[in-house]
NUROLUM-718304 format. One line per field, with one value per residue (C-alpha): x, y, z. Coordinates in pm, 1 decimal. Last residue first. Example, Ala and Ser with C-alpha at 12.3 -4.5 7.8 and 13.67 -1.06 7.14 Angstrom:
X: 1367.0;1230.0
Y: -106.0;-450.0
Z: 714.0;780.0
END
This chain:
X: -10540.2;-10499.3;-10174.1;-10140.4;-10385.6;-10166.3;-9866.0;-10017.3;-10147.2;-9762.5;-9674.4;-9949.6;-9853.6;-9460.7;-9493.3;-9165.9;-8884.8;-8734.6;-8444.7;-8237.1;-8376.6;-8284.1;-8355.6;-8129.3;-8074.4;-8388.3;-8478.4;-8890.6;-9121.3;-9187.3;-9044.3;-9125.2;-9314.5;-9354.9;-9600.6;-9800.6;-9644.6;-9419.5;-9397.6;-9182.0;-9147.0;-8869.4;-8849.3;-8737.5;-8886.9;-8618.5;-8520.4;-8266.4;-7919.9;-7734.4;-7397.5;-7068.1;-7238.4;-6935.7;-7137.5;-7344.5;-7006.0;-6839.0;-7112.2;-7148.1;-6817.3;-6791.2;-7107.0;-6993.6;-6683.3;-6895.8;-7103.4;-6779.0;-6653.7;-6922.4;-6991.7;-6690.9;-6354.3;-6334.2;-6061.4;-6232.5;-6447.5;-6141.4;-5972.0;-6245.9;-6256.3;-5868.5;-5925.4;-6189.7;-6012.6;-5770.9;-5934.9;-6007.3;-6364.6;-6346.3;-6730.9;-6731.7;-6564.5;-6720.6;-6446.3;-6462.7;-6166.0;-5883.8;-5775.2;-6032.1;-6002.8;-5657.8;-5820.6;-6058.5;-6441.2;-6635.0;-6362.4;-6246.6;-6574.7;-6599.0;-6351.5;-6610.4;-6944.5;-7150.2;-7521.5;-7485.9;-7432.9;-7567.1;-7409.6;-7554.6;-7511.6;-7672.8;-7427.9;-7292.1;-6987.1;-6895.1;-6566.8;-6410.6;-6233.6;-6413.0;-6736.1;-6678.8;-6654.2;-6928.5;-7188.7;-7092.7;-7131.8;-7488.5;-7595.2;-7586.6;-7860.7;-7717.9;-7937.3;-7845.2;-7744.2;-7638.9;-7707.1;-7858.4;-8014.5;-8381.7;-8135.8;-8100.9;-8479.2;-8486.9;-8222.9;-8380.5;-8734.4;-8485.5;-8331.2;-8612.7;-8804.1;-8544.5;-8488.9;-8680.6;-8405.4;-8150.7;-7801.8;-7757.5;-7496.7;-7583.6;-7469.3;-7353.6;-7247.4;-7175.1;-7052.9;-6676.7;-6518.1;-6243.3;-6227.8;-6639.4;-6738.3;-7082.0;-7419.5;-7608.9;-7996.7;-7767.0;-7436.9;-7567.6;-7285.6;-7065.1;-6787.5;-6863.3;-7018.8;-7292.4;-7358.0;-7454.5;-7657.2;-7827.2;-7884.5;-8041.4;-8274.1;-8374.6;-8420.9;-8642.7;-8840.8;-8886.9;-9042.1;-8871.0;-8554.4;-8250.3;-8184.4;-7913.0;-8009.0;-7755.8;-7673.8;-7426.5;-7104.2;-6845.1;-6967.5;-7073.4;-6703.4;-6708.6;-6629.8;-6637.1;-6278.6;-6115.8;-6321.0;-6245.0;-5866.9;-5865.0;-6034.1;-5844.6;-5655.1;-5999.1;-6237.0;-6183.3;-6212.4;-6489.0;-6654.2;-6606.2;-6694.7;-7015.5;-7131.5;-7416.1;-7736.5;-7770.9;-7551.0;-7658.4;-7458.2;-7792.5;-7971.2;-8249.3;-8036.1;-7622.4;-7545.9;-7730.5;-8028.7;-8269.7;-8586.0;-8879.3;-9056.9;-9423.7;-9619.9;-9786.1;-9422.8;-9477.5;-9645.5;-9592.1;-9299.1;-9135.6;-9260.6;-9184.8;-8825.0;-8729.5;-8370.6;-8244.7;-8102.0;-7841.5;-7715.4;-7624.1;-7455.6;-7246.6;-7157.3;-7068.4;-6842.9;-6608.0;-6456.4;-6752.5;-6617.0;-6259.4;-6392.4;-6204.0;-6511.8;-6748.7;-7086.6;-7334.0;-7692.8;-7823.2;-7908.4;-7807.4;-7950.4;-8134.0;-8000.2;-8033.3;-8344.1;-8581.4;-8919.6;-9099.6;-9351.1;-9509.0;-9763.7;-9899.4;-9999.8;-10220.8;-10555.4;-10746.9;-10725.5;-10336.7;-10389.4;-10633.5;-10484.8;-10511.0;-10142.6;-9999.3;-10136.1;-9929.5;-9664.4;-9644.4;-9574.7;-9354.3;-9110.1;-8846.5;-9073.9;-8843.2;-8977.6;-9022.3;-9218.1;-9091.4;-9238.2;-9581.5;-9777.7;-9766.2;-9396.7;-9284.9;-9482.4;-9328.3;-8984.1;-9123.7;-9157.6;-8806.4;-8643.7;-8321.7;-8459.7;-8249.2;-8380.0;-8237.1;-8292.6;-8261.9;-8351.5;-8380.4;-8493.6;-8437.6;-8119.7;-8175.1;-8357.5;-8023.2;-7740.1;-7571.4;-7633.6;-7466.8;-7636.4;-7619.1;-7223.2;-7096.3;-7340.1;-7421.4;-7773.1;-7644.6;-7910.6;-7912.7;-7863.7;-7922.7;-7823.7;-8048.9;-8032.5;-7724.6;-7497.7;-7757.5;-7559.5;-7724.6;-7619.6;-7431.0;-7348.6;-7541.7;-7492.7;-7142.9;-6783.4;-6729.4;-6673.6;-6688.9;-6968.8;-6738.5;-6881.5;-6535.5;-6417.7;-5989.7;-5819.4;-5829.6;-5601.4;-5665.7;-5375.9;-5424.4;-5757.2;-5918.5;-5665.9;-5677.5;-6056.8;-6176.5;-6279.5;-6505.5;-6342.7;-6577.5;-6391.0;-6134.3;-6419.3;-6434.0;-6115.5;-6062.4;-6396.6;-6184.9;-5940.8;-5688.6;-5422.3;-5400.4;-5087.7;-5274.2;-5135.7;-5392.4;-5343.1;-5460.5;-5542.7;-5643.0;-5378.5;-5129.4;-4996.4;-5099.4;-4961.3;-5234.0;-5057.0;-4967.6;-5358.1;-5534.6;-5534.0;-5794.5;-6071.9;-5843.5;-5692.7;-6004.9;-6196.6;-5897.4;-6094.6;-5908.0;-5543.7;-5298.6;-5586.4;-5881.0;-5533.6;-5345.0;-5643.9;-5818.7;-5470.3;-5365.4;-5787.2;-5732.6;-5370.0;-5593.9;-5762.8;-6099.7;-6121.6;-6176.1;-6511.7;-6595.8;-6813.6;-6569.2;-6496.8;-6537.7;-6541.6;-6181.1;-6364.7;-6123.7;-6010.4;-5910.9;-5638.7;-5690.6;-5344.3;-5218.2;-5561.0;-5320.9;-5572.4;-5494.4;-5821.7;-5856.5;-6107.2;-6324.6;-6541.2;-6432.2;-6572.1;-6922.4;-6812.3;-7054.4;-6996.8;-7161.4;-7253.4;-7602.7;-7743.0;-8095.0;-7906.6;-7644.7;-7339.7;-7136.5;-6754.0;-6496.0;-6689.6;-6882.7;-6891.5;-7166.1;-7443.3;-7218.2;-7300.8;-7621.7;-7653.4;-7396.8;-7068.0;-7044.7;-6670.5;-6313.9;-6224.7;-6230.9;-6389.2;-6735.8;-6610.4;-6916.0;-6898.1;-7038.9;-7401.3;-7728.6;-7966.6;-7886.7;-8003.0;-8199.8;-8553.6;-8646.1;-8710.2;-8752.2;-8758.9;-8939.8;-8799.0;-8650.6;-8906.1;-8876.6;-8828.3;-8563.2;-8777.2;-8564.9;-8557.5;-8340.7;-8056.1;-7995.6;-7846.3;-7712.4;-7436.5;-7150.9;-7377.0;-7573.4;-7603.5;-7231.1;-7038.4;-7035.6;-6844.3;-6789.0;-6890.2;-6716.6;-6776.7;-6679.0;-6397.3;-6073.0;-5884.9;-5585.6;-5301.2;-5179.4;-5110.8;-4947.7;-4639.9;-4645.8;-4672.6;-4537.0;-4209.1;-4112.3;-3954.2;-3804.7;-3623.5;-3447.1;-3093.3;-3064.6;-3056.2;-3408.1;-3517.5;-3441.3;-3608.2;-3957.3;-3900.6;-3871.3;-4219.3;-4385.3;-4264.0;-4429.2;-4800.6;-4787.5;-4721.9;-4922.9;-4745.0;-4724.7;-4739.8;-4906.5;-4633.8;-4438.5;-4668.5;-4940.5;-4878.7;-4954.7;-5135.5;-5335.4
Y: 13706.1;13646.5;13647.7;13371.0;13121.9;13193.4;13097.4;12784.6;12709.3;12751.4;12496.6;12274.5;12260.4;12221.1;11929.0;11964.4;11740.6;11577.8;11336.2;11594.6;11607.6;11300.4;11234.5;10997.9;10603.6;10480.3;10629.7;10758.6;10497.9;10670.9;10939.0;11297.4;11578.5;11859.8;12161.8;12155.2;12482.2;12319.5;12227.5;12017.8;11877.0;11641.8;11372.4;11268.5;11588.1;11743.7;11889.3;12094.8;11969.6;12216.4;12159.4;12079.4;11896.8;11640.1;11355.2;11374.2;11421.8;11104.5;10959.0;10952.6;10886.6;10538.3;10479.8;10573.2;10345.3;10059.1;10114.4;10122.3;9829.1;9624.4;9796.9;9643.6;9763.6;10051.7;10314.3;10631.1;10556.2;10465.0;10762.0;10962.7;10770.7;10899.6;11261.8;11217.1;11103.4;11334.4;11637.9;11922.9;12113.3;12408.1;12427.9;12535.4;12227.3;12214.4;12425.7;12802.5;12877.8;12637.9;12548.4;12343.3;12111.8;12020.2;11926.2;11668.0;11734.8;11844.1;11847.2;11493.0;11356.3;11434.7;11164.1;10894.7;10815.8;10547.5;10620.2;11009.7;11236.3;11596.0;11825.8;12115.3;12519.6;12735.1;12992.8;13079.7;13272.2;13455.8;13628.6;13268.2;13495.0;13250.7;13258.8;13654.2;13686.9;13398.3;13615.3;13967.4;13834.1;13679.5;13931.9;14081.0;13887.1;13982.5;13824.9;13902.1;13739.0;13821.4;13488.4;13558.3;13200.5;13362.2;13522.5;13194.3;13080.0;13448.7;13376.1;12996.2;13173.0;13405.0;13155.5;12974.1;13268.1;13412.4;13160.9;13346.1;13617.5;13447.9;13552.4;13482.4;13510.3;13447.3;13583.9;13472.7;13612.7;13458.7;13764.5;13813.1;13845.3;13594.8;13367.7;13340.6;13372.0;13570.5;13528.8;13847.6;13935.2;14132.3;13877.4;13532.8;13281.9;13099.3;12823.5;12545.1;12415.3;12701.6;12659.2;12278.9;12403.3;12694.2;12407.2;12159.5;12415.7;12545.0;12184.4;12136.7;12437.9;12271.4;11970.0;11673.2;11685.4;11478.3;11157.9;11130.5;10848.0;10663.2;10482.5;10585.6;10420.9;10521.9;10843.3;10928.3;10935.9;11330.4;11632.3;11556.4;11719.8;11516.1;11169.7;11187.8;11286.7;11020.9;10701.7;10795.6;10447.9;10270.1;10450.7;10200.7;9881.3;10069.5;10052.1;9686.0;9587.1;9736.2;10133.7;10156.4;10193.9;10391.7;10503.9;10610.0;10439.3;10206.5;10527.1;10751.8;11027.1;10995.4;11275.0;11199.3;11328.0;11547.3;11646.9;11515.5;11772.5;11838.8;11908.2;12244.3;12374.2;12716.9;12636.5;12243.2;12211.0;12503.2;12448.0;12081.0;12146.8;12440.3;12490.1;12648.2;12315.8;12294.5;12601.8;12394.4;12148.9;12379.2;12522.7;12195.0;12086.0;12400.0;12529.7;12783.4;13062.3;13038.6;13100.5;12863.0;12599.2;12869.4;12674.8;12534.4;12568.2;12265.8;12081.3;11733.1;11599.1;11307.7;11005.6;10961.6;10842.4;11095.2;11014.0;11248.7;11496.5;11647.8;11936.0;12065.8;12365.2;12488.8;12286.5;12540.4;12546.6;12613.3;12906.5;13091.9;13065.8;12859.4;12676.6;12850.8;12571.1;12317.0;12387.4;12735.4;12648.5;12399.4;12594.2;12415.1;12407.8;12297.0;12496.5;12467.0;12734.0;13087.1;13376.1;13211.6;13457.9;13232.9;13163.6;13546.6;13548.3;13275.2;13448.0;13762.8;13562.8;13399.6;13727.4;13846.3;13661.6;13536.9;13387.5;13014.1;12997.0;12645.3;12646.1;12401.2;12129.6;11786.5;11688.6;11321.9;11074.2;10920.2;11082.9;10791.5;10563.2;10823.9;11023.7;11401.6;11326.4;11571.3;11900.6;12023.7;12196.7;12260.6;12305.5;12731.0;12790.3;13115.7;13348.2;13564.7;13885.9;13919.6;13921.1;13911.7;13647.6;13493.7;13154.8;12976.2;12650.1;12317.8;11949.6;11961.4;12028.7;12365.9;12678.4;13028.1;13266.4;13563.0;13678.6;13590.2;13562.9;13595.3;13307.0;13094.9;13470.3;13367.0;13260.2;12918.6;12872.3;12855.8;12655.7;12430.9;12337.9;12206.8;11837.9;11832.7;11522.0;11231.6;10939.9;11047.5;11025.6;10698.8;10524.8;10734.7;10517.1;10253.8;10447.2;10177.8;10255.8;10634.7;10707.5;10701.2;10754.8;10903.3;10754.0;10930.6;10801.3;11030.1;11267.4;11055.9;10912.2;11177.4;11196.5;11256.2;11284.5;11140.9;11149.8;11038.3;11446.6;11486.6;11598.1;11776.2;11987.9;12019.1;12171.9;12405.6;12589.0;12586.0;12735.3;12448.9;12140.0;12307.6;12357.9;12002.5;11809.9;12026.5;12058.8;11666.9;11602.0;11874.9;11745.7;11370.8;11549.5;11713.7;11901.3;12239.5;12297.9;12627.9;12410.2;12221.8;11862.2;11527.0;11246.8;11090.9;10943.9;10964.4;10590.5;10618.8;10497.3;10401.6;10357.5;10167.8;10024.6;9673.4;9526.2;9853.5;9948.9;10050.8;10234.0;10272.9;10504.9;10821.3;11169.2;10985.1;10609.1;10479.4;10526.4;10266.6;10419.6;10356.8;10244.6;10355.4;10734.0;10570.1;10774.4;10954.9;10918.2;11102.7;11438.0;11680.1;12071.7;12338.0;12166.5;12237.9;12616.6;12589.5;12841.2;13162.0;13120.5;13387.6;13500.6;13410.7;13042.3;12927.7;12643.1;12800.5;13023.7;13205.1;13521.3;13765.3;13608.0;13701.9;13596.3;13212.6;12931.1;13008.4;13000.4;12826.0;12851.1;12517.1;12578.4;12403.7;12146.3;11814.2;11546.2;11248.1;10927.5;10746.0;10757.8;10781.7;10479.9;10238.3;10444.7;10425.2;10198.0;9953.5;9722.2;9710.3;9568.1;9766.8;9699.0;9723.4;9462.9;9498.3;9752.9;10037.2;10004.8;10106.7;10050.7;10047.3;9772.2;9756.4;9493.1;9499.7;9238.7;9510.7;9778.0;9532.9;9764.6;10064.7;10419.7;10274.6;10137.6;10482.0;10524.9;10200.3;10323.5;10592.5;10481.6;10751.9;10493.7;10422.3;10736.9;10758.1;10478.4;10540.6;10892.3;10706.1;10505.6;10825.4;10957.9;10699.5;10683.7;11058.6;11278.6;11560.2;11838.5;11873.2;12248.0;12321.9;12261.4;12549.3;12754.3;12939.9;13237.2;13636.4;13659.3;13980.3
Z: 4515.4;4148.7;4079.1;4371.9;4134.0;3847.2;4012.7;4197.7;3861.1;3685.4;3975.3;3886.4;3575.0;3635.4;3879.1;4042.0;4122.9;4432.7;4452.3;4514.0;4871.5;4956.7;5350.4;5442.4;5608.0;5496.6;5162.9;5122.6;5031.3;4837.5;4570.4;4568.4;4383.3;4415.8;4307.2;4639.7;4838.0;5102.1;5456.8;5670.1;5941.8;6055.9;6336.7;6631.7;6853.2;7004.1;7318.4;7449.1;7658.0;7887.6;7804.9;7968.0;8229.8;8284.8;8365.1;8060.4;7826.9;8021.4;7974.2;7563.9;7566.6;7743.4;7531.1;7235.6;7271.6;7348.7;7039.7;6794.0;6963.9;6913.7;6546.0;6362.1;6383.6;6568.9;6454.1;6487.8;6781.0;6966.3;6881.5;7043.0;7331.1;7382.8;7321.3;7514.2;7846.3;7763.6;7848.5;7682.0;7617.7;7448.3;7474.1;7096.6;7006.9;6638.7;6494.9;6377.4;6597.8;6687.4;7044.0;7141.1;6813.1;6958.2;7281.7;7078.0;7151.3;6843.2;6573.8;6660.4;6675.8;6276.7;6224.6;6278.1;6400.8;6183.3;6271.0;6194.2;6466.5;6473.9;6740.8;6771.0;6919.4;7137.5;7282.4;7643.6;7799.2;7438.2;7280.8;7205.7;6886.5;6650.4;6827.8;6843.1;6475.1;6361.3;6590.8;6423.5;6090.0;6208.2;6357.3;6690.8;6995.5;7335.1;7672.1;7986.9;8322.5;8706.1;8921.4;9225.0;9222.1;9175.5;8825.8;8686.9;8658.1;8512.9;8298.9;8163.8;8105.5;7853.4;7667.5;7497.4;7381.7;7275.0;7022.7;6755.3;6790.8;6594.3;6576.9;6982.5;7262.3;7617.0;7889.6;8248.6;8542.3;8884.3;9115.9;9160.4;9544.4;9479.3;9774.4;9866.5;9494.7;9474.2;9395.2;9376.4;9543.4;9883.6;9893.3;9839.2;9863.6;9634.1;9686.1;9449.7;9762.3;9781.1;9381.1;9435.1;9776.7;9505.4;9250.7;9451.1;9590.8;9260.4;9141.5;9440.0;9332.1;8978.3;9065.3;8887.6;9106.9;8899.3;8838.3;8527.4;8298.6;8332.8;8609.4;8945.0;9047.2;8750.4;8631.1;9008.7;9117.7;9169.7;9047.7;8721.8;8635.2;8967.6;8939.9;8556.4;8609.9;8862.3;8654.4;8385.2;8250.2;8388.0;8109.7;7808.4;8034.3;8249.6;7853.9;7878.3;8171.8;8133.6;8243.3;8485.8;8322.1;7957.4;7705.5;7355.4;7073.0;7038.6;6894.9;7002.1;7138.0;7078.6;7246.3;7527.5;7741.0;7501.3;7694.4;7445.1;7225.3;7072.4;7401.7;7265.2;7237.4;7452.9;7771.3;7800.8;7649.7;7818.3;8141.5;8122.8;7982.1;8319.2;8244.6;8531.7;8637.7;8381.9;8606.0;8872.7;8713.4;8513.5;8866.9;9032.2;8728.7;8862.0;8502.6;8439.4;8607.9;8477.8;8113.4;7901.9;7923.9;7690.9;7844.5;7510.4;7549.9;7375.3;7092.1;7027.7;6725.6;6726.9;6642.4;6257.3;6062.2;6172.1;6071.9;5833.3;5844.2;5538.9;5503.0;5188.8;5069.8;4771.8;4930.1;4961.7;5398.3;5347.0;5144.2;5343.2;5656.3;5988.1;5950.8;6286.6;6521.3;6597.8;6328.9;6410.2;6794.7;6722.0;6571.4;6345.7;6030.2;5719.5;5456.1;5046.6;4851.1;4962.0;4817.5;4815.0;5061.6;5367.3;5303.7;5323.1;5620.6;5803.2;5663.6;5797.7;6141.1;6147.8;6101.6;5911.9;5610.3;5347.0;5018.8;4907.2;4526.8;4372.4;3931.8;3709.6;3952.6;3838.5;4041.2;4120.4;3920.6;3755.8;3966.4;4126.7;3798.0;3550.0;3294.2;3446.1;3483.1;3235.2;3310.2;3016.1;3145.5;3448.4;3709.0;3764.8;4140.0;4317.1;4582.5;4805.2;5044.7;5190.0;4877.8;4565.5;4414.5;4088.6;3846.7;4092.4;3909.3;3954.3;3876.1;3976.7;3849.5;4052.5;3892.5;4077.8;4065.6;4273.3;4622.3;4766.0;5157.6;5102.7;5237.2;4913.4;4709.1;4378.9;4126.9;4203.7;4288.6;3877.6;3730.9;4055.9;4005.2;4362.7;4429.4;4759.1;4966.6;4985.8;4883.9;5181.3;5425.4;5320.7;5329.5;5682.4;5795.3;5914.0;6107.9;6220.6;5925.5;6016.4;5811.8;5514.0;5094.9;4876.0;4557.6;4201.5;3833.2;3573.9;3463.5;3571.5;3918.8;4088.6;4444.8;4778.6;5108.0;5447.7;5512.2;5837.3;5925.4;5702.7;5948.3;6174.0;5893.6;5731.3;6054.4;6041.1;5777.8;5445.6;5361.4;5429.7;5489.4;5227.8;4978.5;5010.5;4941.2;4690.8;4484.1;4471.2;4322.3;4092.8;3992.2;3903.7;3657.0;3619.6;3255.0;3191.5;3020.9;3275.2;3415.9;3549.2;3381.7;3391.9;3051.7;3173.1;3455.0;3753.2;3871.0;4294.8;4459.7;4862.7;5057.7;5353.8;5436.3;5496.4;5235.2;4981.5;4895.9;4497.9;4338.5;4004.2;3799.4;4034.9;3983.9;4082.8;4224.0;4502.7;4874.4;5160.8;5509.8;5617.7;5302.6;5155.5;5094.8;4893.4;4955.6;4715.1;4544.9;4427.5;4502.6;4308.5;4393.7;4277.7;4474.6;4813.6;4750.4;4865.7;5126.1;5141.4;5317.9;5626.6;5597.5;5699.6;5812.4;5480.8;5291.8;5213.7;4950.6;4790.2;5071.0;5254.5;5377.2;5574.1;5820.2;5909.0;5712.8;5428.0;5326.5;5062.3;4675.3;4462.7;4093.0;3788.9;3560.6;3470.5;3441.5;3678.2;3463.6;3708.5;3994.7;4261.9;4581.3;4397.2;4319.5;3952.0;3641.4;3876.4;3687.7;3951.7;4210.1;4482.5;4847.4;4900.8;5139.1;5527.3;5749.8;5587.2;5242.8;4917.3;4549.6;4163.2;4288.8;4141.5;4253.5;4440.1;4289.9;4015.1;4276.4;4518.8;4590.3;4274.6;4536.5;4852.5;4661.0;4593.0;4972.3;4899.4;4569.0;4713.7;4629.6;4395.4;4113.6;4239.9;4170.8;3836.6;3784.9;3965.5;3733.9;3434.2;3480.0;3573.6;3280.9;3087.6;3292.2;3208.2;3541.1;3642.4;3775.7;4171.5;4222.8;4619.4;4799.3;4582.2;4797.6;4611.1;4363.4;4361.5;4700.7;4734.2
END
């Protein structure tokens, strides 16, 4: 067990006075310049309550609540769901180690949060005010005096210091990417802090910054961060962990003294007493813990159940209700995901080749009752999606690696041939296509097995799963495979064991996602920058490195209005396509859910988000529902 953390982690808080004394005694070092960062321009920046990307916040200083909440919505009731994944180990979900339980975001505020009906502004929460340094040098933030952890210890400005040096020394490497924009965080008392940037062309750094989880540093420092916990630790949010059942189900009591239940971002939002996500090591005896009222809010994934899976009792009273709404994000890419450090899958020709295995129509026609659409980019259903031959401007962007594009893509197509990607519609002529793609990546059939011409090794390939409702998917794709002569199988471990091997790269193929919101940013670097290859539990799961998109990605990051954004999407979008790194899904471009009729929500529903904590319950009807379940 760790007795202390690094002396880099103890910066006391300074009074306003000593801080004063300290500038002084510095400058009689000769070090005033290096100081000068900290107090240049202060007093000329104003303090806004605000921040926006691009374009000036919706909402003025003196909103009293987001508009699409009802303000009056009674506190009460619980919402239990089903969680993600089949089990947990731990109540830390910043660390590498362990499977973090569901939920435990609730228990953590921010600086600042986004308005759902906005597609990238931040209001104050932790922080009443803020300050953008012009030159995007710096961002300070305000802390409201009245904040504290729920175990009554106040929020200070050596909280906000701790959480940013801890998640980026001891915290998943996803933070170290994420943050890397930062020089540093310095409190300049107990309830003002800067955050000094070296990443001046990132406009969304300001942002991200605003949104960092603030962790209580009485509480971390004497504990051992690394180590997976099932402790009920204190956040500074509307809910604290009130149960752990470890595996089986952890819940969420709303905070009854909860310091910031009265301000503007959280007026109308957080009215459930209670939040229980129950774990289920198997999609259909969570369908059936559902059906009997065990579980009373589900997102429906499976088409099939959707379509026609609602023919019981309880559904045709009137007790449940079904709700689909739009997607307002590009669709999420979903696909089967190649492990790029095995040397069998670095040939573009091969990925290619298997991508045609994957028989969409059959699938959608056979098994999804015609619900999906093939996915194509990973930026679906958005104007960051790339399409036709690319413009001037993207070639602009691509030029300075024309060769290592032509030589990693195997050809010059990404440059001379439109998006979207032509390929055979009837499935024996993708078959065909594949085995000639396969014959010039230099394998032949030997008996029913491919194999490599120069080294003698068949083509093998298996996938990895948690979740055995996706078999279905997977396993039409391996016997596609296999009429190639293409030795496969099928593992499914759990989720523990899943997490361990994706982290050691112990896998040739998973499913995996890539949501994008509509204002792509520093996230890009954890799901396709070379440095993000090399670390486990990141986003780049592929392993994918080249410098082509380490460079897009930059340009993403520091756009400067949405032209450039778009046309750096674009450039990246194909380059991903071309490359066949995945095998894309489907999706459906929106979200279903159902739920047993005791909530209630507001409409029109936000534009930019779906709110959940905007919710509440009806508590009569939910204590009928109760009675009326007694009784079956």
């Amino acid at each position: 067990m760790k007795q202390t953390l690094s002396a880099s982690f103890v910066r006391p808080v300074k009074s306003h006075r000593w801080w004063q004394i300290g500038v002084l005694l510095v400058s009689l070092w000769g070090l005033k310049p290096a100081l000068a960062d900290l107090t240049d321009h202060e007093d000329s920046v104003e303090t806004r309550h605000a921040l926006a990307l691009y374009d000036t916040p919706a909402l003025p200083e003196d909103f009293t609540h987001f508009p699409h909440v009802n303000p009056d919505a009674p506190p009460g009731g619980s919402m239990t769901r089903t969680a993600a994944g089949g089990s947990f180990d731990s109540t830390n979900p910043f660390i590498i180690r362990g499977t973090p339980a569901s939920g435990i975001a609730q228990i953590y505020d921010t600086l600042m949060v986004s308005n759902p009906n906005e597609p990238f502004s931040l209001y104050g929460l932790l922080a009443s005010g803020v300050r953008l340094d012009p030159e995007r040098k710096w961002i300070e933030f305000d802390l409201r005096p009245e904040a504290r952890f729920h175990d009554g210890e106040p929020v200070t400005a050596d909280d906000v210091v701790f959480s940013l040096d801890i998640l980026r020394e001891e915290g998943n490497p996803f933070y170290r990417n994420y943050y890397a924009g930062v020089e540093d965080a310095v409190a300049l008392d107990d309830h003002r802090v800067r955050f000094r940037l070296n990443d001046t062309d990132s406009r969304e750094l300001p942002l991200i910054v605003a949104q960092i989880p603030i962790l209580p540093r009485h509480y971390w420092e004497s504990r051992d961060f690394t180590a997976p916990t099932l402790d009920k630790h204190p956040g500074s949010g509307p809910y604290r962990i009130e149960t752990v059942d470890p595996g089986r189900r952890i819940g969420f009591k709303r905070d009854d003294h909860y310091w910031g239940k009265d301000l503007p971002v959280n007026v109308g939002r957080f009215n459930m007493d209670h939040l229980i996500y129950d774990y289920y090591r198997d999609r259909d005896i969570a369908w059936e813990a559902f059906k009997a009222g065990l579980v009373d809010f589900r997102i429906d994934a499976r088409a099939a159940t959707w379509a026609i899976g609602y023919d019981f009792p309880a559904y045709h009273d009137g007790l449940i209700e079904r709700i689909t709404i739009p997607d307002v994000s590009p669709s999420t890419m979903q696909a089967f995901i190649y492990n790029l450090r095995k040397e069998k899958f670095a040939d573009p020709k091969v990925r290619e080749a298997l991508s045609l295995t994957f028989d969409f129509p059959w699938l959608n026609t056979n098994i999804f009752y015609g619900a999906y659409q093939r996915t194509e980019s990973f930026f679906q259903n958005s104007e960051m999606e790339a399409t036709g031959l690319p413009s001037d401007a993207e070639r602009a962007l691509l030029a300075p690696f024309r060769e290592e594009l032509i030589d990693s893509h195997g050809s010059d197509k990404l440059f001379t041939q439109p998006l979207p990607i032509e390929q055979p519609q009837a499935f024996r002529e993708r078959l065909r296509r594949a085995l000639t793609l396969l014959r010039e990546a230099g394998y032949h059939v030997e008996g029913q097995r491919l194999v490599h011409q120069e080294s003698g090794e068949p083509l093998s390939l298996e996938v990895l799963l948690y979740d055995s409702g996706l078999e279905r998917v997977v396993q039409p794709m391996l016997r596609n495979m296999a009429r190639l002569g293409v030795t496969t199988s099928l593992r499914i471990v759990d989720i523990n064991q899943y997490l361990n091997r994706l982290r050691s790269f112990d896998f040739d193929m998973v499913i995996g996602q890539f949501p994008q919101s509509n204002n792509p940013g520093n996230e890009q670097r954890d799901y396709w920058t070379s440095e993000a290859a090399k670390q486990p539990q990141s986003r780049n799961l592929m392993g994918l490195s080249h410098p082509a998109v380490d460079h897009l990605v930059e340009k993403i990051i520091s756009a400067s209005d949405r032209e450039a954004l778009n046309t750096a999407t674009h450039a990246l979008d194909r380059v991903l396509r071309w490359g066949f790194y995945v095998i894309p899904h489907y999706h459906s471009g929106e979200t279903r859910i159902a739920v047993w009729d005791k909530f209630e929500y507001p409409e029109p529903l936000p534009q930019y988000a779906m709110d959940f904590d905007a919710w509440w319950v009806d508590t009569e009807r939910e204590e009928t529902l109760k009675s009326r379940r007694s009784g079956r």
